[in-house]
PyMOL Python script that loads the backbone (N, CA, C, O; Angstrom):
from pymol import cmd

cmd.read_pdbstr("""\
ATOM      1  N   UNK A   1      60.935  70.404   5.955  1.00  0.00           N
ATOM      2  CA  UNK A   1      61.014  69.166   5.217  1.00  0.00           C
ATOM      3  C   UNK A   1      59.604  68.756   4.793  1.00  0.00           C
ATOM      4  O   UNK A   1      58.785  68.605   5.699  1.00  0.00           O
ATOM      5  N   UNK A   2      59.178  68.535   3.398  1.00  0.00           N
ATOM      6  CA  UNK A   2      58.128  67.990   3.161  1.00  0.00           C
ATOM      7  C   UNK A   2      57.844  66.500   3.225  1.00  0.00           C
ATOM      8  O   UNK A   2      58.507  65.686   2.582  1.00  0.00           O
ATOM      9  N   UNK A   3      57.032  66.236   3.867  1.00  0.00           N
ATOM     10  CA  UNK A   3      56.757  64.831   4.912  1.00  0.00           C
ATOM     11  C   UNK A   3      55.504  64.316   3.680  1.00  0.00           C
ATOM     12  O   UNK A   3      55.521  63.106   3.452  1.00  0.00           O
ATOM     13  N   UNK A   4      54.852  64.831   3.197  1.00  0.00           N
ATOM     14  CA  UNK A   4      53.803  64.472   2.328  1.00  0.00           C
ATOM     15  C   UNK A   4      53.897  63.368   1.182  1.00  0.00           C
ATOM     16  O   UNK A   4      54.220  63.929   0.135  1.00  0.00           O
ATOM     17  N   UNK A   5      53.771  62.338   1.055  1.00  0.00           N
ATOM     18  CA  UNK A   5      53.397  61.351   0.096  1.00  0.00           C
ATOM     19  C   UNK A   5      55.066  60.386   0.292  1.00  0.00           C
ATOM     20  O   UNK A   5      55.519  59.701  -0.626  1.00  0.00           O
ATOM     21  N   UNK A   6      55.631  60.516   1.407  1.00  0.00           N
ATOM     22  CA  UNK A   6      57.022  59.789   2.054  1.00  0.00           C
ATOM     23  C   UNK A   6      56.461  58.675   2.709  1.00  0.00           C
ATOM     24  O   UNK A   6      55.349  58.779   3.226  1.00  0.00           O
ATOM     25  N   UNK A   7      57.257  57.356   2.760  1.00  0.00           N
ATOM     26  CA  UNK A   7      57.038  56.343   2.860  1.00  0.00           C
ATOM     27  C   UNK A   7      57.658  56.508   4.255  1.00  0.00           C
ATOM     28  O   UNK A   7      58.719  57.130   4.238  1.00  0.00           O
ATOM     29  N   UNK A   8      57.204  56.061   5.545  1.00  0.00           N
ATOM     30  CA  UNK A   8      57.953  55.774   7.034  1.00  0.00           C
ATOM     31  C   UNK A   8      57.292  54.786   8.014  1.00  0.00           C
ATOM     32  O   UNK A   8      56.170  54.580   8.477  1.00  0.00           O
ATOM     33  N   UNK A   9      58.772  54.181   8.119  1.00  0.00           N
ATOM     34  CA  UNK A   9      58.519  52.946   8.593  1.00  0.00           C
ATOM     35  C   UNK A   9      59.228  53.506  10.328  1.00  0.00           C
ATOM     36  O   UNK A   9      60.222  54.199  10.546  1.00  0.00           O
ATOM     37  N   UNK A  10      58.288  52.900  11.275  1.00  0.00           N
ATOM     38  CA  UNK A  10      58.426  53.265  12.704  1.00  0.00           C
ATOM     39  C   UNK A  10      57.922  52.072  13.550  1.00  0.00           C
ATOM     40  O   UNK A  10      56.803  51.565  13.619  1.00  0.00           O
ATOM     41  N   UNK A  11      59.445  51.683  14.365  1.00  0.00           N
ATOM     42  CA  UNK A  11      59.659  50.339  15.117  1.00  0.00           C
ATOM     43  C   UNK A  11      59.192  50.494  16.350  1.00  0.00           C
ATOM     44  O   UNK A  11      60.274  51.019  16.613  1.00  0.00           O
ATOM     45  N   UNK A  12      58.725  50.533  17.173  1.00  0.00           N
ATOM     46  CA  UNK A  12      57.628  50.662  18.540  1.00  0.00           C
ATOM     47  C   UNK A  12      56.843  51.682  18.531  1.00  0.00           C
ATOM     48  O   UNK A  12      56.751  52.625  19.318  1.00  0.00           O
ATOM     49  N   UNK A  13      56.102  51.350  17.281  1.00  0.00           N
ATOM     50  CA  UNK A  13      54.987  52.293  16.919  1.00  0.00           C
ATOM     51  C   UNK A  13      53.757  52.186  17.758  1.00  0.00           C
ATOM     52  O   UNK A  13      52.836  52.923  17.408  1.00  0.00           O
ATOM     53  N   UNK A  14      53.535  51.350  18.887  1.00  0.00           N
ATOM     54  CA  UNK A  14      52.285  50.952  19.320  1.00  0.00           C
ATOM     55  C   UNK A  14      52.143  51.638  20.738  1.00  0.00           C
ATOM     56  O   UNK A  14      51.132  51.868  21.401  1.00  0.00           O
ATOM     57  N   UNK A  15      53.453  51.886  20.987  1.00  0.00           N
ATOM     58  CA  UNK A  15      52.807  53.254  22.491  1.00  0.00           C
ATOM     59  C   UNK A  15      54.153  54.370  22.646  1.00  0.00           C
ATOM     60  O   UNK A  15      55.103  54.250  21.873  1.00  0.00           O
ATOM     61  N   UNK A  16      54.145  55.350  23.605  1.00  0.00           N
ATOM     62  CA  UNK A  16      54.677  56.135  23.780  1.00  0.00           C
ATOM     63  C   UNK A  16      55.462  57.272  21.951  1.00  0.00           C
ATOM     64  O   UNK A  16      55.003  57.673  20.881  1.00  0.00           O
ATOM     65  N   UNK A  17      56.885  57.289  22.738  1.00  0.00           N
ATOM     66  CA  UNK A  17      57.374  58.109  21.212  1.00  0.00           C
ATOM     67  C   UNK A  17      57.057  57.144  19.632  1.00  0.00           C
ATOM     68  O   UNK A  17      56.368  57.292  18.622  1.00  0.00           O
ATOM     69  N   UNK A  18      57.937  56.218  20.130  1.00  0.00           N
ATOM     70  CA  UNK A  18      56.657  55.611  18.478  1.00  0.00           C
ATOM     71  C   UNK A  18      55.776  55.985  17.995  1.00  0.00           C
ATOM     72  O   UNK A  18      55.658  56.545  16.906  1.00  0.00           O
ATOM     73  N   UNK A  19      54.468  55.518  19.333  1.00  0.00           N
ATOM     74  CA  UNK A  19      53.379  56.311  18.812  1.00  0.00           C
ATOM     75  C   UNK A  19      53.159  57.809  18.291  1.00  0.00           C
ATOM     76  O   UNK A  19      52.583  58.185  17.270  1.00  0.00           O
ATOM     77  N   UNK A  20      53.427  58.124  18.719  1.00  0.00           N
ATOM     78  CA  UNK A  20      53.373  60.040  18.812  1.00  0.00           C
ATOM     79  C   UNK A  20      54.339  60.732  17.279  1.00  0.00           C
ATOM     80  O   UNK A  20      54.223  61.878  16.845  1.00  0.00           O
ATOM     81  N   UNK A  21      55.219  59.670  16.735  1.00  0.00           N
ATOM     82  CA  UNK A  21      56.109  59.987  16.226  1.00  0.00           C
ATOM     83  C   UNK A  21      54.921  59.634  14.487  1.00  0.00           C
ATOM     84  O   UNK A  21      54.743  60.476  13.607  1.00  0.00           O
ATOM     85  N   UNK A  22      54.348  58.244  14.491  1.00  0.00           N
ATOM     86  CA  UNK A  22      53.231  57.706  13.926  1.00  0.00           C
ATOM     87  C   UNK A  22      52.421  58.830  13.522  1.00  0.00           C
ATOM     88  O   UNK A  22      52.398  59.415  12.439  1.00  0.00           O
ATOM     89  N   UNK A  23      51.592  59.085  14.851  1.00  0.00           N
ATOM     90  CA  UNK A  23      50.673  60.070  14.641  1.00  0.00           C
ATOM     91  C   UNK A  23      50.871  60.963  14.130  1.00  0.00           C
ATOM     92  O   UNK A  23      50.047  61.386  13.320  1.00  0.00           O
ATOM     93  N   UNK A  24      52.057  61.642  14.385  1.00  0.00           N
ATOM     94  CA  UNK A  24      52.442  62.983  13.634  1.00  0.00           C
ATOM     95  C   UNK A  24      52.613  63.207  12.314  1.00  0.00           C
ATOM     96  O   UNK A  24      51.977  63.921  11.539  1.00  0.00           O
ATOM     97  N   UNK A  25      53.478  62.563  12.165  1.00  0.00           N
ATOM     98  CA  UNK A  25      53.906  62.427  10.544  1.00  0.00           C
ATOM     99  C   UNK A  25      52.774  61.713   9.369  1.00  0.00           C
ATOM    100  O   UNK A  25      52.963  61.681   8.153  1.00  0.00           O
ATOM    101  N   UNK A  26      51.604  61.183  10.086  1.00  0.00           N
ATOM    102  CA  UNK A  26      50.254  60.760   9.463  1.00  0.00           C
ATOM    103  C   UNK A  26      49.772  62.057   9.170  1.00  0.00           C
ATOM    104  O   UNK A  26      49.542  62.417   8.015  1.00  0.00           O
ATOM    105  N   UNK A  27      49.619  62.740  10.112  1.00  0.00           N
ATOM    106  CA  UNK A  27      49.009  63.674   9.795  1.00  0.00           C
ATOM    107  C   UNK A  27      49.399  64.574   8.903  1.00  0.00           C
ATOM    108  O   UNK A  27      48.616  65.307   8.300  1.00  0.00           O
ATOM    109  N   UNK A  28      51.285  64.573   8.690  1.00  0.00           N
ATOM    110  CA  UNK A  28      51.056  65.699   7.702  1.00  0.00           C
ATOM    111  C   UNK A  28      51.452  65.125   6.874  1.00  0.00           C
ATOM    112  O   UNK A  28      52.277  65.732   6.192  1.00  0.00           O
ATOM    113  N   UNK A  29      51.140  63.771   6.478  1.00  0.00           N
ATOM    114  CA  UNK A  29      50.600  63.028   4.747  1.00  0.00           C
ATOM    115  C   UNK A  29      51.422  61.927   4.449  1.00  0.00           C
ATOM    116  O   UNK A  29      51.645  61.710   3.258  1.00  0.00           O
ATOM    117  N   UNK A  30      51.911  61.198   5.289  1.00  0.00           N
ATOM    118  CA  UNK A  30      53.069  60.138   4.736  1.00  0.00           C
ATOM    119  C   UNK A  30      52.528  58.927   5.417  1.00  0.00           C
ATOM    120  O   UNK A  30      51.926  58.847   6.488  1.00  0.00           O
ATOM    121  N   UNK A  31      52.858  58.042   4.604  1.00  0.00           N
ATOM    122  CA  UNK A  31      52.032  56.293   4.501  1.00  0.00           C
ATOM    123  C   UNK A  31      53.445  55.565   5.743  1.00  0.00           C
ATOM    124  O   UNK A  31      54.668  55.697   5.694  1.00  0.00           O
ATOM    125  N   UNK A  32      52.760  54.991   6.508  1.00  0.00           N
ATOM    126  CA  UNK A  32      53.812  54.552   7.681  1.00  0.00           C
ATOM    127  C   UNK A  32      53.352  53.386   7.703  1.00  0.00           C
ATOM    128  O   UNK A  32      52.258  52.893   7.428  1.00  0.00           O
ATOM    129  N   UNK A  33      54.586  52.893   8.163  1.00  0.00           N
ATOM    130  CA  UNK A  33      54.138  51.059   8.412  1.00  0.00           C
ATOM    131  C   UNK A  33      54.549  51.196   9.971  1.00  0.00           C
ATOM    132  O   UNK A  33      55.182  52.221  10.221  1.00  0.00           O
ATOM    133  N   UNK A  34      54.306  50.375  11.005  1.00  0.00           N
ATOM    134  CA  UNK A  34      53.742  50.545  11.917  1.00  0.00           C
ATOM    135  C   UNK A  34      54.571  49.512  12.621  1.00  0.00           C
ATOM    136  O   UNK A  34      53.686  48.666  12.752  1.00  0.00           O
ATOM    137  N   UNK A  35      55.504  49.036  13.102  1.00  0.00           N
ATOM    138  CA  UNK A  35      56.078  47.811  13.385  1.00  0.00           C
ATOM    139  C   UNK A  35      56.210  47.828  14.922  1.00  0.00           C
ATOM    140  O   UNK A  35      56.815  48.679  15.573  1.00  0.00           O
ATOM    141  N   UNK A  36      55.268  46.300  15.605  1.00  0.00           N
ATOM    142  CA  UNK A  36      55.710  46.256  16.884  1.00  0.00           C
ATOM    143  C   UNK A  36      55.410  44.805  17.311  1.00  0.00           C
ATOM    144  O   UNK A  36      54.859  43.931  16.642  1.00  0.00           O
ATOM    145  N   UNK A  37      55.816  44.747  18.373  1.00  0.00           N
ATOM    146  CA  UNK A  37      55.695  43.209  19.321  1.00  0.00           C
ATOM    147  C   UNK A  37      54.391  43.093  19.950  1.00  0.00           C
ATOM    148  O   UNK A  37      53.951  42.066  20.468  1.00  0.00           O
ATOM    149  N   UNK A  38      53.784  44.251  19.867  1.00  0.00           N
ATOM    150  CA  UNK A  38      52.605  44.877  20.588  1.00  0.00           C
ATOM    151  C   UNK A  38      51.307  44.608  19.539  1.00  0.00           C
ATOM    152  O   UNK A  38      50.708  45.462  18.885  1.00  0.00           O
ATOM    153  N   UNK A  39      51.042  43.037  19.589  1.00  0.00           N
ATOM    154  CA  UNK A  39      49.880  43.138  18.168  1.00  0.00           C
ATOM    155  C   UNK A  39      48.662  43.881  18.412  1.00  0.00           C
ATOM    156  O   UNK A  39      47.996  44.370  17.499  1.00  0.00           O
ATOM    157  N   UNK A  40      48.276  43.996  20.026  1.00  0.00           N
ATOM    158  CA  UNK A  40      46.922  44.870  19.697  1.00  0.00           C
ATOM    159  C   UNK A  40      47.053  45.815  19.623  1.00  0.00           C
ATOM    160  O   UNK A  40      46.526  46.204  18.581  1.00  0.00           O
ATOM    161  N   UNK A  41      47.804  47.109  20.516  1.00  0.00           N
ATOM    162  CA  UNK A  41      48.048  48.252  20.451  1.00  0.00           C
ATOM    163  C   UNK A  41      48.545  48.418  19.308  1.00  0.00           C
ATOM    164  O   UNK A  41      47.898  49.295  18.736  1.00  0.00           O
ATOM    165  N   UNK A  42      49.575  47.927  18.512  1.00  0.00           N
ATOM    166  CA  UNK A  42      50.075  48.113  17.339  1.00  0.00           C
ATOM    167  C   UNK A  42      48.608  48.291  16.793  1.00  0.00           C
ATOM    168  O   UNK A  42      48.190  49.449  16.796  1.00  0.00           O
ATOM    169  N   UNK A  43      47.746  47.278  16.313  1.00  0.00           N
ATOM    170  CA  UNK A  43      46.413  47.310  15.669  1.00  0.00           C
ATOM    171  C   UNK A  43      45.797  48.399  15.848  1.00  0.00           C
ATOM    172  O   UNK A  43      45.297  48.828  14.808  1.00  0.00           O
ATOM    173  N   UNK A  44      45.567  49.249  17.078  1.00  0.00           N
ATOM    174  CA  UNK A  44      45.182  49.910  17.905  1.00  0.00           C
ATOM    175  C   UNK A  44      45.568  51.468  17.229  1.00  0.00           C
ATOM    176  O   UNK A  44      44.746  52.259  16.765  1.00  0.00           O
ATOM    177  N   UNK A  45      46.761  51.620  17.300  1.00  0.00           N
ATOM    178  CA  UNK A  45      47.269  52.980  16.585  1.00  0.00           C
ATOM    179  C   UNK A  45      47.019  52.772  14.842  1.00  0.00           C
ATOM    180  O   UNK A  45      46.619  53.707  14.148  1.00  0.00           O
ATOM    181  N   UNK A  46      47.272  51.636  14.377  1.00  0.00           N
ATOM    182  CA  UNK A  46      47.316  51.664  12.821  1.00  0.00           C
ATOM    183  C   UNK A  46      45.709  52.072  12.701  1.00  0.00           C
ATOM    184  O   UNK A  46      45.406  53.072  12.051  1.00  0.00           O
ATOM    185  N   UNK A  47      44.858  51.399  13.243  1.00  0.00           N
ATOM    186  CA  UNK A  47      43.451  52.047  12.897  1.00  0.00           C
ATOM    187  C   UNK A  47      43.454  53.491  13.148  1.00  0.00           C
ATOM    188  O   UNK A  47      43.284  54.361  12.295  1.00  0.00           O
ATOM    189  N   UNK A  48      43.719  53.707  14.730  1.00  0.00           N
ATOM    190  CA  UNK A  48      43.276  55.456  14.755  1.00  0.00           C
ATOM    191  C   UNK A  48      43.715  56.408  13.927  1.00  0.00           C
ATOM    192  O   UNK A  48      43.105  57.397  13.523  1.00  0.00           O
ATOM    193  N   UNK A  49      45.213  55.927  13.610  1.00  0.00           N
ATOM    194  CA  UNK A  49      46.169  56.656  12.645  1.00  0.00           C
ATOM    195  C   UNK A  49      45.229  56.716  11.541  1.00  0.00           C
ATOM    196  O   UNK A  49      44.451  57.664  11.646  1.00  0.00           O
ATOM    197  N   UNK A  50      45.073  56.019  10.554  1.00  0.00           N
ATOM    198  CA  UNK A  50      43.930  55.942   9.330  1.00  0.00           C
ATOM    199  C   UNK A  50      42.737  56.245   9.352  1.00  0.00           C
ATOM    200  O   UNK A  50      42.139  56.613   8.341  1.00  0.00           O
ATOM    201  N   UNK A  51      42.135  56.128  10.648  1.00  0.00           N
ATOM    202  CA  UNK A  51      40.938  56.743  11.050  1.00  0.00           C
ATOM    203  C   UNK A  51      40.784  58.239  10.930  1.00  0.00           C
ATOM    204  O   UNK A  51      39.814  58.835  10.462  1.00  0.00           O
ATOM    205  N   UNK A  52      42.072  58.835  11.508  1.00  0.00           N
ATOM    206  CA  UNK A  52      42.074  60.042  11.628  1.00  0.00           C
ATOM    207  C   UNK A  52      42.331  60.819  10.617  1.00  0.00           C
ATOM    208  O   UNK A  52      41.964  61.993  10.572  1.00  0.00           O
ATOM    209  N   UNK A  53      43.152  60.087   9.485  1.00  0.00           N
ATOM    210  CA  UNK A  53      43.374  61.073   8.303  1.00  0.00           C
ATOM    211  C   UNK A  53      43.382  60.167   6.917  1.00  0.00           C
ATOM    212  O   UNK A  53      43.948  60.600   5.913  1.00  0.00           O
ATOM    213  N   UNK A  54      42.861  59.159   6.924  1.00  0.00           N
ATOM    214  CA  UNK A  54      42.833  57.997   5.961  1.00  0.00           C
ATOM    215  C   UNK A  54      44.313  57.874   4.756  1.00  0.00           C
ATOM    216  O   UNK A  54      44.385  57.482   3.592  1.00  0.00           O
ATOM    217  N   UNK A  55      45.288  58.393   5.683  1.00  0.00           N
ATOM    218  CA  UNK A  55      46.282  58.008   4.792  1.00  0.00           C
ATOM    219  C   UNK A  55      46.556  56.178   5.265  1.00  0.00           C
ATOM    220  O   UNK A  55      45.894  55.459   6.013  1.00  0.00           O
ATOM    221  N   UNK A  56      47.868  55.875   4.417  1.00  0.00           N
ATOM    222  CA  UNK A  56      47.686  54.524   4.347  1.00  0.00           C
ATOM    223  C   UNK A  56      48.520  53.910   5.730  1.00  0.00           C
ATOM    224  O   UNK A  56      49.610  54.429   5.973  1.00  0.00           O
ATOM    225  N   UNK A  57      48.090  52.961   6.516  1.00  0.00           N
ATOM    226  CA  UNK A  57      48.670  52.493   7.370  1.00  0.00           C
ATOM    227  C   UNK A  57      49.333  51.348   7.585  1.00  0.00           C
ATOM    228  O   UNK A  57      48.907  51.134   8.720  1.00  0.00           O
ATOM    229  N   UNK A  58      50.049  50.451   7.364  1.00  0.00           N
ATOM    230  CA  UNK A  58      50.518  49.196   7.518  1.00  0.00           C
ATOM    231  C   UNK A  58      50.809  48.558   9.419  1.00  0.00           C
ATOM    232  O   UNK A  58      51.218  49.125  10.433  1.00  0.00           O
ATOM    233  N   UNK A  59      50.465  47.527   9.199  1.00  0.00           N
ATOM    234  CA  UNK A  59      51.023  47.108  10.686  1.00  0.00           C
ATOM    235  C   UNK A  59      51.898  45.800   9.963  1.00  0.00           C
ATOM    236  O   UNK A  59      51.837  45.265   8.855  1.00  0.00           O
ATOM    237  N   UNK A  60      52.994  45.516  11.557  1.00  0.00           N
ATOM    238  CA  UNK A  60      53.897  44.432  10.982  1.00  0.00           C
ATOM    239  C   UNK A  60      53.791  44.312  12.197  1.00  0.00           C
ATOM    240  O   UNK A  60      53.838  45.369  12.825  1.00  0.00           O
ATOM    241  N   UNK A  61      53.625  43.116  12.935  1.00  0.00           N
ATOM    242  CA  UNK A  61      53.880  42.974  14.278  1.00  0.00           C
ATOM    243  C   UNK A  61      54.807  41.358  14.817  1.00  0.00           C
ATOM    244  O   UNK A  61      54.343  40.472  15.535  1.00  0.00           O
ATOM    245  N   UNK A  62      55.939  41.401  14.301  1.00  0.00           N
ATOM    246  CA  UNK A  62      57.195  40.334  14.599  1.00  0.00           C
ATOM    247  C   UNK A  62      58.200  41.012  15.592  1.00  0.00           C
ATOM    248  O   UNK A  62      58.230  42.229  15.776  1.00  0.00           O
ATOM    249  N   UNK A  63      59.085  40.036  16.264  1.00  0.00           N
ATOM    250  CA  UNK A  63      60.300  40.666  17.183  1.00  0.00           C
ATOM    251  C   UNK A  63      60.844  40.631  16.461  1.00  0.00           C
ATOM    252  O   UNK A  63      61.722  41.480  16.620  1.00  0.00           O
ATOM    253  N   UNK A  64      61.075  39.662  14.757  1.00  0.00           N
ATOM    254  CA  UNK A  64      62.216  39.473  14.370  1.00  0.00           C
ATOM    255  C   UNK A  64      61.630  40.537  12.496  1.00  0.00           C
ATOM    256  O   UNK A  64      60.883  39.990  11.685  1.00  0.00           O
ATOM    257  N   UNK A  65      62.094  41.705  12.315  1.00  0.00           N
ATOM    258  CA  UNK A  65      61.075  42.446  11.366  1.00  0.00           C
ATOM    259  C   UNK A  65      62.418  42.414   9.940  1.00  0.00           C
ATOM    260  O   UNK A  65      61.878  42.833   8.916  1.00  0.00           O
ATOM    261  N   UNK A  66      63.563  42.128   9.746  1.00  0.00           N
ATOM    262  CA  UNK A  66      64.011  42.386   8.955  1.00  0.00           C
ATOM    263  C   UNK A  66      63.547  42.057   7.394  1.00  0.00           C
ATOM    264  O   UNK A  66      63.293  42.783   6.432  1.00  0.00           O
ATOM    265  N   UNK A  67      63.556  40.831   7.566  1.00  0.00           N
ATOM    266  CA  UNK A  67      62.214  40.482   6.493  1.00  0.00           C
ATOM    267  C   UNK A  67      61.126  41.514   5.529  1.00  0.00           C
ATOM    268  O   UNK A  67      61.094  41.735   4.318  1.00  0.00           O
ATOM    269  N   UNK A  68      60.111  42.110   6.905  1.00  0.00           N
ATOM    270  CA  UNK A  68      59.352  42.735   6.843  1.00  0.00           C
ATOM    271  C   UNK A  68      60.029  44.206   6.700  1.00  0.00           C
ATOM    272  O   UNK A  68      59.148  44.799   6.077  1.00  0.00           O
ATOM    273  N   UNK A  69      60.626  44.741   6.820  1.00  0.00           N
ATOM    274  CA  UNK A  69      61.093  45.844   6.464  1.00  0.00           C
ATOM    275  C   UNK A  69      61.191  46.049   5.250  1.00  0.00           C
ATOM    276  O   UNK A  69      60.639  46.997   4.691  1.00  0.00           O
ATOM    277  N   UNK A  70      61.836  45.275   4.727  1.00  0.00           N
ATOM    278  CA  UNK A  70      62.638  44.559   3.020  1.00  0.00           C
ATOM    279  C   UNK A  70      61.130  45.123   2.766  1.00  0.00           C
ATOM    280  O   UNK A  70      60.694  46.222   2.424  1.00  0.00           O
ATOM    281  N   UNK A  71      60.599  44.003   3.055  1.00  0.00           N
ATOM    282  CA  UNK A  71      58.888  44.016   2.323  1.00  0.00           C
ATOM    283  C   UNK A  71      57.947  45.483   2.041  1.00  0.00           C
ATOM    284  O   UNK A  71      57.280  45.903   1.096  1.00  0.00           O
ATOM    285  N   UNK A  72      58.416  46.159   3.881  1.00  0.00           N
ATOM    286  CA  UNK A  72      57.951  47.567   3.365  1.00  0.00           C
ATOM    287  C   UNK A  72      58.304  48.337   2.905  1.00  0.00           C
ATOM    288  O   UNK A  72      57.634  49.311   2.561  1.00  0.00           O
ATOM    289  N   UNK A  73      59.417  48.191   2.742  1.00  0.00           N
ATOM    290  CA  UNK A  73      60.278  49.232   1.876  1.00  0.00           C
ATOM    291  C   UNK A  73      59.782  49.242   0.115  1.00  0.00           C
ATOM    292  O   UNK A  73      59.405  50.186  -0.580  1.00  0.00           O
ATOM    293  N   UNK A  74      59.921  48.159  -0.135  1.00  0.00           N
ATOM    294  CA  UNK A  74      59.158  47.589  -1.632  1.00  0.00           C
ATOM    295  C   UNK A  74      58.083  48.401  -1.367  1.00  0.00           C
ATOM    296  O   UNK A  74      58.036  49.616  -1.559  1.00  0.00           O
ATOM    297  N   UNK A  75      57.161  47.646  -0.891  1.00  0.00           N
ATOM    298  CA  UNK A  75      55.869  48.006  -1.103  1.00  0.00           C
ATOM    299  C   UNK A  75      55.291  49.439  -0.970  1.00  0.00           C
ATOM    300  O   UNK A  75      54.312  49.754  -1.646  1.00  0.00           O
ATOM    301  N   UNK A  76      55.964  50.450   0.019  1.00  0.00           N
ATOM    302  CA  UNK A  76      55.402  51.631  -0.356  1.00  0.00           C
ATOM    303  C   UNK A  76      56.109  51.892  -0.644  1.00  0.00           C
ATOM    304  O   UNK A  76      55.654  52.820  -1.312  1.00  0.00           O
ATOM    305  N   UNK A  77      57.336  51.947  -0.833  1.00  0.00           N
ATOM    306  CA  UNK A  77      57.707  53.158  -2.167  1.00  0.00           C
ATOM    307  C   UNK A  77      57.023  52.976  -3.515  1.00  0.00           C
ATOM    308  O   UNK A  77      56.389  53.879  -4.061  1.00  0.00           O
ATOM    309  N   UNK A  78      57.188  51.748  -4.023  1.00  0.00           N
ATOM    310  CA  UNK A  78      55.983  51.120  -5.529  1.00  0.00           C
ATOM    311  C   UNK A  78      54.835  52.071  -5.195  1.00  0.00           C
ATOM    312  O   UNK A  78      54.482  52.886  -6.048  1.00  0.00           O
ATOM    313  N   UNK A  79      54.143  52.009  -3.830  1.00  0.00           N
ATOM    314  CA  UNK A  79      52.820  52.573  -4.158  1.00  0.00           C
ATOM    315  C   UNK A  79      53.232  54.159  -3.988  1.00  0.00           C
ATOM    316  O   UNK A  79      52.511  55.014  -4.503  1.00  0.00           O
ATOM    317  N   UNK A  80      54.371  54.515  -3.274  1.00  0.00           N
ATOM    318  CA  UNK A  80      54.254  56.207  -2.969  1.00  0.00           C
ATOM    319  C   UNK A  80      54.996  56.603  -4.446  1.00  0.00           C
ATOM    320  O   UNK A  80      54.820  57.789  -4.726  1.00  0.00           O
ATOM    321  N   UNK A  81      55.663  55.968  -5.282  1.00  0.00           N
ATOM    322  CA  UNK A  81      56.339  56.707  -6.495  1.00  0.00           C
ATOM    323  C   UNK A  81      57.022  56.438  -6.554  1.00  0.00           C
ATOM    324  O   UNK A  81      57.775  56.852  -7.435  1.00  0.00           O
TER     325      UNK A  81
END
""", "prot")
cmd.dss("prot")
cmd.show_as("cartoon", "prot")
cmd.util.cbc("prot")
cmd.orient("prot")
């Protein structure tokens, strides 16, 4: 499956499989938004994530994200194509 220039949005992105799930799919080229309850660690992975391969990172950090989903969904797909 080509993962490259795909928009993914990942809900306890700030430790364990979240994380790992984040990291991965950064790396092989897709813009993730980052959603957790966890505002620093959330903060925490969205930097290293972008740090590490400067693709694009979003953080959303609410319990209540439906809203924000809506929002990311818009927003990177507009920017991924």
């Amino acid at each position: 499956m080509e993962i490259r220039g795909k928009v993914v949005i990942i809900t306890g992105a700030a430790s364990g499989l979240g994380e790992a799930c984040a990291r991965k799919l950064a790396e092989r080229g897709a813009s993730i938004a980052v959603f957790d309850i966890n505002k620093e660690n959330g903060a925490r992975v969205a930097a290293e994530v972008f740090a590490g391969n400067g693709f694009e990172v979003h953080l959303f950090d609410t319990a209540a994200p439906t809203p924000l989903v809506s929002f990311a969904v818009r927003f990177l797909s507009a920017r991924a194509g």
